[in-house]
C-alpha positions in Angstrom: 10.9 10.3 -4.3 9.7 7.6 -6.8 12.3 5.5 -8.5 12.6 5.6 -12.8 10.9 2.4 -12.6 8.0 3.9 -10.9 7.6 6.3 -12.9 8.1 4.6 -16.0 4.8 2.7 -14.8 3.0 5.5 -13.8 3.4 6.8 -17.5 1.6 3.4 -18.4 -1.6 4.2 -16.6 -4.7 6.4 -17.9 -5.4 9.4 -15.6 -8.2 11.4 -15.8 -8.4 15.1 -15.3 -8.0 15.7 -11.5 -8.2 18.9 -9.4 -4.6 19.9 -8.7 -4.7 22.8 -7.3 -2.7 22.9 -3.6 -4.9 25.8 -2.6 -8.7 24.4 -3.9 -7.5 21.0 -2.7 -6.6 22.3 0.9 -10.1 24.3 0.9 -11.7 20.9 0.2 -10.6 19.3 3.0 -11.4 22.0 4.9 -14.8 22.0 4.4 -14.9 18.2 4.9 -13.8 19.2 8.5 -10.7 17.9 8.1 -7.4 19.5 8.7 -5.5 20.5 5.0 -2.4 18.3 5.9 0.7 18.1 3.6 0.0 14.4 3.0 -3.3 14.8 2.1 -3.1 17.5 -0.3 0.7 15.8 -1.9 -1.4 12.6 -2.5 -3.9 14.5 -4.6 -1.4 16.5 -6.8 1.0 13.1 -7.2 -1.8 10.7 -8.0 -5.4 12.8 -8.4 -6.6 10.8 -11.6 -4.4 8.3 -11.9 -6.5 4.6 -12.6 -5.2 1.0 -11.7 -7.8 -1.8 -12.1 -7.5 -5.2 -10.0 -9.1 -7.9 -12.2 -12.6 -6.9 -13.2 -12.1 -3.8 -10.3 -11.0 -0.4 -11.3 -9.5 2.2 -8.4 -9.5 5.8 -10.0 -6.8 7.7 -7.1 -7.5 10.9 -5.5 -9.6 12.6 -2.2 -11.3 14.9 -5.0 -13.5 13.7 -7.6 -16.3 15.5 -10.0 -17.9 12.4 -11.0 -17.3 9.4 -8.5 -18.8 6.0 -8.7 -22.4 5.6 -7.4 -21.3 3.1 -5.5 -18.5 4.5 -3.6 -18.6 6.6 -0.6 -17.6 9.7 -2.3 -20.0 12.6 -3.6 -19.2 14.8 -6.5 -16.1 17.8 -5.5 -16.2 16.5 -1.8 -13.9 15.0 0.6 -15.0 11.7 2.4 -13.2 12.5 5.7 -13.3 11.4 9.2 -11.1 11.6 13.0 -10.6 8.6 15.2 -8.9 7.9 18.4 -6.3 5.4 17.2 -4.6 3.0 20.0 -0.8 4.2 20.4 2.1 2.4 21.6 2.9 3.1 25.2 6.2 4.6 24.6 5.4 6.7 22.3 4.3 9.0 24.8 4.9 9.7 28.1 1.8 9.3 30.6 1.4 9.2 34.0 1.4 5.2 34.6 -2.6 5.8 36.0 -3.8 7.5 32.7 -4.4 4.1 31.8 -6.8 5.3 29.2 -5.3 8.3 28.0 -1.9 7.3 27.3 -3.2 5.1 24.8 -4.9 7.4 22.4 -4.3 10.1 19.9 -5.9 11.6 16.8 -6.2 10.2 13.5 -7.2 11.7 10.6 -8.2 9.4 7.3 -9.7 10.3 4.0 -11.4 8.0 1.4 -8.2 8.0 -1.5 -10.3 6.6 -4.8 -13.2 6.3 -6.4 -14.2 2.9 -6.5 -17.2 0.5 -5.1 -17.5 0.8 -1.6 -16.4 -2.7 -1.0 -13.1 -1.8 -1.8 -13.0 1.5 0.7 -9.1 2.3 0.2 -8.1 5.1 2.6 -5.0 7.2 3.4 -4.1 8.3 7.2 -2.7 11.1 8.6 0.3 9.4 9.2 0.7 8.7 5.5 -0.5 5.4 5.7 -2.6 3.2 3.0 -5.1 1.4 4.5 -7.9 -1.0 2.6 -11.4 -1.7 4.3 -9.5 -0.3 7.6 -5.9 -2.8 6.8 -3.3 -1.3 6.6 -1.4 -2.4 2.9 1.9 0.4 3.1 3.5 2.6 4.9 3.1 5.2 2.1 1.4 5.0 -1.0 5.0 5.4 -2.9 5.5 1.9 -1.4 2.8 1.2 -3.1 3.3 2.3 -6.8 6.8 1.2 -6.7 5.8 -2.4 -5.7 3.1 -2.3 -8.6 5.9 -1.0 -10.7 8.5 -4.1 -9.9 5.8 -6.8 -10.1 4.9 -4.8 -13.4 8.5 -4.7 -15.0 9.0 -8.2 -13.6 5.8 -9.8 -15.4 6.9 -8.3 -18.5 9.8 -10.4 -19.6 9.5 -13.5 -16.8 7.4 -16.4 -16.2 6.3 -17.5 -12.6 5.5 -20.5 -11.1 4.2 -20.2 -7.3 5.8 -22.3 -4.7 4.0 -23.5 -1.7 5.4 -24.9 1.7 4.1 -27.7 3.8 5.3 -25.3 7.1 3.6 -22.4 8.3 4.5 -19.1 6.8 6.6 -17.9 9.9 8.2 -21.2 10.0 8.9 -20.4 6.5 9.9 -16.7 6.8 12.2 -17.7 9.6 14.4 -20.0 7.2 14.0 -18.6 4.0 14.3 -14.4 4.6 18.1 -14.5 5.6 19.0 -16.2 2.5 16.7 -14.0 0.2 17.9 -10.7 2.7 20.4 -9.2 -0.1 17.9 -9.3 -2.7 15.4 -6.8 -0.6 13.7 -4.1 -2.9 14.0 -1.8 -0.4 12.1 0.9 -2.1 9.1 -1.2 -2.4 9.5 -3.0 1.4 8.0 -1.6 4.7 7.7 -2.8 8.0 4.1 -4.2 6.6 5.4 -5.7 3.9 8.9 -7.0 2.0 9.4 -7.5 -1.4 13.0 -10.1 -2.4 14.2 -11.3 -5.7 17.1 -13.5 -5.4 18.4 -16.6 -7.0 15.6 -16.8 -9.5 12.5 -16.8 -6.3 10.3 -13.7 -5.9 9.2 -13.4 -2.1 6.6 -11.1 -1.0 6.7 -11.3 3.1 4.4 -10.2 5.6 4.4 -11.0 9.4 2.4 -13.8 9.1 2.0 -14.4 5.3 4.6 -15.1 2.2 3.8 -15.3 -1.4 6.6 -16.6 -3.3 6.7 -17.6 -6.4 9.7 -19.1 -8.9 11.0 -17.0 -11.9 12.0 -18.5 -14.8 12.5 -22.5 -15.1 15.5 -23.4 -12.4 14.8 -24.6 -8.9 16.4 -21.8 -7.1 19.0 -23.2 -4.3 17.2 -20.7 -1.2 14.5 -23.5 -1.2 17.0 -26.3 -0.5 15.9 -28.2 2.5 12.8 -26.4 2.8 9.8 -28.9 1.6 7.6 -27.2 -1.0 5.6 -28.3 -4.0 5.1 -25.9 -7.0 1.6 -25.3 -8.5 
């Protein structure tokens, strides 16, 4: 379930008319070959029309639309769907140790989730998953909207300055994260992806990556005896 915030920010986006339908929308997938699963058919009845735009880029949501973009991958009323056989963690199931192959393997099911240039192919997976030009970005697109939604509320009253580290980000993470841990958003973190604010510092933290950026005009203490320069 979406926070107040959330949906305080969805009510600031344009949304065009979108087929809602549970029943028409299941149908569609069906005839796309693709099975009509609960996620599929939720995200097209929570977010069908709904438009975001990313600098000069504009994502109109939805599996369904009457009138996509030329350039996307979507035709008019049908769903852009496909199966793979997706890698699997090896205890997740339990094969024989000589199904080497097998025991690595299962279905996946994605669908093309807006109508935008092809370039930027965003897709949702069967697991719930949002993916963009095949990476994965959240766990669900609700962790989605409600990070949009805090970064949104966030830039409407504070100013930022970005802070960046002589050390690599892991380095980084490793120090900084346990101070920042009690300011976790936790309905806009993942295991992809966390989102802190904490002593004045906004932290968005990946395995590998970390945006962070200052908030307001005070030096926040987290950064002490970690070397950084802002820009």
């Amino acid at each position: 379930m979406l926070t107040e915030r959330a949906r305080r920010y969805l009510a600031t986006l344009k949304r065009r008319p979108a087929l809602s339908d549970p029943a028409a929308i299941a149908e569609a997938l069906r005839e796309a070959g693709v099975p009509p699963l609960e996620v599929f058919v939720r995200f097209q009845v929570d977010f069908g029309g709904y438009m975001e735009w990313y600098g000069l880029n504009r994502f109109v949501w939805g599996i369904v639309h009457d009138e996509p973009d030329p350039d996307s991958t979507l035709k008019p009323g049908k769903v852009d769907g496909w199966m793979e056989m997706e890698e699997v963690e090896d205890d997740e199931f339990d094969w024989p140790a000589d199904d080497e192959e097998e025991r690595k393997k299962e279905e996946r099911w994605y669908v093309t989730c807006a109508d935008c240039h092809l370039s930027d192919h965003w897709m949702l997976d069967s697991r719930g998953w949002l993916l963009w030009c095949s990476y994965p970005r959240a766990t669900s697109f609700e962790t989605k909207i409600e990070r949009d939604a805090f970064l949104w509320e966030l830039g409407r009253t504070a100013t930022f300055r970005e802070v960046r580290f002589d050390a690599s980000a892991p380095e980084v993470l490793r120090i900084l994260l346990p101070r920042m841990a009690a300011g976790r958003v936790a309905e806009a973190s993942d295991e992809l992806s966390e989102m802190f604010l904490a002593d004045g510092l906004y932290v968005s933290a990946s395995r590998d990556q970390i945006y962070t950026y200052v908030v307001g005009d005070r030096i926040p203490s987290v950064l002490d005896g970690i070397p950084h320069r802002l820009v």
